[in-house]
N, C-alpha and C positions, 0 to 999 in steps of 0.2 A: 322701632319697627314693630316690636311684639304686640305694643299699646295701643300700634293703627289698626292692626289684627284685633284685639279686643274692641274698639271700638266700632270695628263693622259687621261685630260678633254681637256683639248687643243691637244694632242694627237691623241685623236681619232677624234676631228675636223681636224685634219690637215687632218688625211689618208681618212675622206670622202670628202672633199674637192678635192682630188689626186685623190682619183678615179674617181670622176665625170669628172674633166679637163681628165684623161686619156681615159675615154669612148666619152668624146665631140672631141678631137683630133683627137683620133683614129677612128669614125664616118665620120669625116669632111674628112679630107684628105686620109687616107687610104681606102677609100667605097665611097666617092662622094655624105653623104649626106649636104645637105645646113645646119645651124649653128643651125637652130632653130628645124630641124628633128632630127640633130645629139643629142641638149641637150633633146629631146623627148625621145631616144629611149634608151640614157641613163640611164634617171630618171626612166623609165616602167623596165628596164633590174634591176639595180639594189634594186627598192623595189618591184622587182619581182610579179606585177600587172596583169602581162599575155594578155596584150591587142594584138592585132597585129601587126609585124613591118610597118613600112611606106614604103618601098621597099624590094622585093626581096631579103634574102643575102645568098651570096655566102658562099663555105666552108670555107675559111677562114673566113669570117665573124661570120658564126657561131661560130667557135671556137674561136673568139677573144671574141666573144658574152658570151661564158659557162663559158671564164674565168673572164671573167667580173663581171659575175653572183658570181661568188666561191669566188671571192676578196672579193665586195662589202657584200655577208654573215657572210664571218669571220668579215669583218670592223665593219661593223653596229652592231653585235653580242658582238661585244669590248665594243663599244659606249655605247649600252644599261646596260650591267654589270657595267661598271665604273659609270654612270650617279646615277644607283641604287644605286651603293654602296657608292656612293656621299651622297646623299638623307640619305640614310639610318646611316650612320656613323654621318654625320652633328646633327641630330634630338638625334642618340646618345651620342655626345662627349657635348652635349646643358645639356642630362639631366645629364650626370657627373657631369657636371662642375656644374648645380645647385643644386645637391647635397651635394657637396662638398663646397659650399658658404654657406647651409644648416645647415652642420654638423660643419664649421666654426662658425656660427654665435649661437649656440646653445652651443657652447663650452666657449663664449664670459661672463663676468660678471665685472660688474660695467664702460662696456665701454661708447658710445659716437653715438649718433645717428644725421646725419646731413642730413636733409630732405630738399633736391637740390641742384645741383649742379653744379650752375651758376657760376658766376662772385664772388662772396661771398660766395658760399658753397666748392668751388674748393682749393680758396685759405686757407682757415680753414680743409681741407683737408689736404693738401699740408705741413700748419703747427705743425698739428694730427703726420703725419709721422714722421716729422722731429724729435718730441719730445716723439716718436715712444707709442705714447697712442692707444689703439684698438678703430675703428670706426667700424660702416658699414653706408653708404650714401643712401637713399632712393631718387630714381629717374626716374620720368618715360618715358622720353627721349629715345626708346633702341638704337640711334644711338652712343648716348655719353656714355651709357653704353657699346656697342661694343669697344667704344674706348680708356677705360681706367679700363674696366677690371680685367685685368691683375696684373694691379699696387693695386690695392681699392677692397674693400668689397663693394657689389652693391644690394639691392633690386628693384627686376622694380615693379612701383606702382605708385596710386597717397596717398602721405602722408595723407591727407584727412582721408582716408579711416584706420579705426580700424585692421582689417586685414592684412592691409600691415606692418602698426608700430609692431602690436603682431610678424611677419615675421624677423622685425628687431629686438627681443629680448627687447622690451621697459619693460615689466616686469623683468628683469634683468638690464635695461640701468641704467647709473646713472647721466650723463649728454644727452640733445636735443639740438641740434642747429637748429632754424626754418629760412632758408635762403630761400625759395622761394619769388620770384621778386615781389608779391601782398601782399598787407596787410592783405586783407580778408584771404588769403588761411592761412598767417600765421596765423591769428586769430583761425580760424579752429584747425589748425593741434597742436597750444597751450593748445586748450579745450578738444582735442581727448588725445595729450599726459597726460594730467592732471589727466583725467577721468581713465585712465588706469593706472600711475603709482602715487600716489599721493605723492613722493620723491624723484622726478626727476627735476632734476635741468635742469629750461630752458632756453635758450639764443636765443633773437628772432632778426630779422634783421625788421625794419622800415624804410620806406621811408617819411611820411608824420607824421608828427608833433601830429599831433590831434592821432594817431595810439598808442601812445606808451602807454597811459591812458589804452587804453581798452586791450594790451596785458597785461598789469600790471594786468589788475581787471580778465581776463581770465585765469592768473595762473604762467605770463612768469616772471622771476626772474631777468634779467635782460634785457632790451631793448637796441640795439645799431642804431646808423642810421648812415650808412658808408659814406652817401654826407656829415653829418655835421663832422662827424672826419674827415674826408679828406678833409673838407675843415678851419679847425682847425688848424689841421697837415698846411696845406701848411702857413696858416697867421703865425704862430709858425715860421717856418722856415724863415720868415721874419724878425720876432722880435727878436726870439733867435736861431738863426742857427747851430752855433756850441753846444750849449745846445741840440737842439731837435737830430740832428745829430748824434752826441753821447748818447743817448733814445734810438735811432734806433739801433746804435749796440751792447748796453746790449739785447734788446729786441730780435735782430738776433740770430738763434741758428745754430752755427757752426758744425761741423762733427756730427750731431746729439744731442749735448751737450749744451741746455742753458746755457747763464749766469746770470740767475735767478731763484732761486727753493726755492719754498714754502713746508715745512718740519713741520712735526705735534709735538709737544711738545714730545707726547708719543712715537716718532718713537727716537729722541733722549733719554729720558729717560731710555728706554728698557737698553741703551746702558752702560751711563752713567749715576752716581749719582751725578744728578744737581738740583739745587732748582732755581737758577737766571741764567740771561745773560752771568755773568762775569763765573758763575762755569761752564759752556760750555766750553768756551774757544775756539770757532772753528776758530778765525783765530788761531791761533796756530796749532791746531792739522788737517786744513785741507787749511788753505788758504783763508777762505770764510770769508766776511765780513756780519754781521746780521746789514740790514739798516731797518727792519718795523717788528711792533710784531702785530699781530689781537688776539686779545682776543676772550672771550670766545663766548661774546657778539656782534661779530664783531666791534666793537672800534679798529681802526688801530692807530698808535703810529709809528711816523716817527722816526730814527734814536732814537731807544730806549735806555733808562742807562743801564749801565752793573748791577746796583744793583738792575733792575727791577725782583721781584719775576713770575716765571714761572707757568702758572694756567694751570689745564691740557683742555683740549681739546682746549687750542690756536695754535699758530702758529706763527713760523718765515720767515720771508723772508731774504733769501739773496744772496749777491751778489757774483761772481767768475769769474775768466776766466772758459773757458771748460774743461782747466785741473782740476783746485782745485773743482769745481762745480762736475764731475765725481770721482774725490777724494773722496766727500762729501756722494756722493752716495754708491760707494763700500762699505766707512767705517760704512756706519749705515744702508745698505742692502734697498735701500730707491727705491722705482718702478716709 
């Protein structure tokens, strides 16, 4: 709609533009005034200012003058309608649409709150999608939010602020990711989330070593600092190349489909009467191979026994191509 707006906006620029070149032309050469009387007598004719001509004009002048006049009315009468209803439809399709992010984000429970959306918050973004979990992005950049819109759930704010988080549904959220480029503000926007939802899982971005202490002691649940993975990552790639390589594309999520999904004891049980590993049985019945259990306690357990007995509120991990991994999901109705 905006676009039909621009383009009758350039429209009605064109035809006054036309009519001024037609009244300076037709001044100049048809009447004998010089260039700078012609675009005078022009500009006074058609915003009809009523001054007096700069020479004498003949009957035809006249009447190329009245129609001048009648043009340049209807034009500018064009001009001024569309520019309104420019103005006017923009200011409206602004508060739809934040309406409608409104009523989106209010509709949202146990999503995902990512406060900025930098270099580190984009791509945690980008990976949200993929593995199609509900976000909304706190950001207060409106250029970047003009620019990706479309794609993302967006509040403009500065995270800081108690207000803005409540806007994002942080009483309903269930995970925050604190990705703004300063420490400090992360520190902030940890104490804020905290104070507000006291069961929210938070995951903070760190630049600076000494930082990670104090988002720990502020509430953040886990700390990551993307120069030392990345620069981890690349020594890795050094030493074991084809190892980390093949990391990377378990860790890739294909047509939307991980190859790795973490699956709650109870979401299998519902299903099936199992007590251990082995009475699963899911590579069989789906493909998947269980390579980590997390207990109840979080104690992880690499490449667990099949006779390990099943606690409830743990957890398996495991592994699939995207076929068997979406197998895994249909067959046990798994979100």
């Amino acid at each position: 709609m905006l676009k039909l707006f621009r383009s009758k906006i350039y429209l009605a620029i064109f035809l006054l533009v036309t009519v001024v070149l037609i009244g300076v032309f037709g001044f100049h050469f048809f009447y004998d005034f010089d260039w700078l009387d012609a675009f005078y007598m022009t500009i006074i004719t058609i915003t009809t200012v009523g001054y007096n001509e700069v020479n004498p004009l003949g009957d035809s002048a006249k009447i190329f003058t009245i129609l001048l006049i009648i043009t340049s009315i209807f034009i500018i009468g064009f001009a001024i309608s569309v520019i309104t209803e420019y103005i006017l439809s923009r200011n409206t399709l602004q508060i739809l649409k934040k309406k409608k992010v409104k009523n989106r984000i209010e509709s949202l429970n146990g999503h995902i709150i990512i406060c900025g959306f930098g270099r580190n918050g984009s791509q945690a973004a980008l990976s949200l999608a993929n593995y199609k979990r509900p976000f909304v992005v706190v950001e207060r950049d409106r250029e970047i939010i003009e620019k990706f819109e479309d794609d993302f759930l967006f509040i403009e704010g500065d995270a800081n602020e108690d207000e803005v988080l409540q806007r994002a549904g942080i009483e309903k959220a269930k995970y925050l990711i604190a990705a703004l480029p300063d420490d400090s503000d992360n520190l902030f926007v940890v104490l804020s989330a905290k104070q507000l939802n006291q069961k929210l899982f938070i995951i903070s971005r760190a630049s600076q070593i000494n930082s990670q202490k104090k988002l720990r002691l502020a509430g953040a649940d886990k700390v990551i600092m993307p120069d030392k993975v990345g620069g981890d990552h690349m020594a890795a790639l050094v030493v074991n190349p084809d190892l980390i390589d093949f990391m990377d594309r378990i860790s890739n999520v294909a047509d939307g489909t991980p190859n790795l999904e973490e699956v709650a004891i109870e979401e299998l049980q519902d299903k099936l009467d199992c007590n251990s590993i082995y009475d699963l049985d899911l590579r069989k019945k789906t493909g998947c191979t269980i390579i980590g259990y997390v207990a109840p306690n979080g104690t992880y357990i690499i490449n667990p026994e099949p006779e390990l007995i099943l606690e409830p509120k743990s957890k398996v991990i495991v592994l699939g191509n995207p076929n068997q991994i979406k197998k895994l999901n249909q067959m046990f109705n798994i979100e």
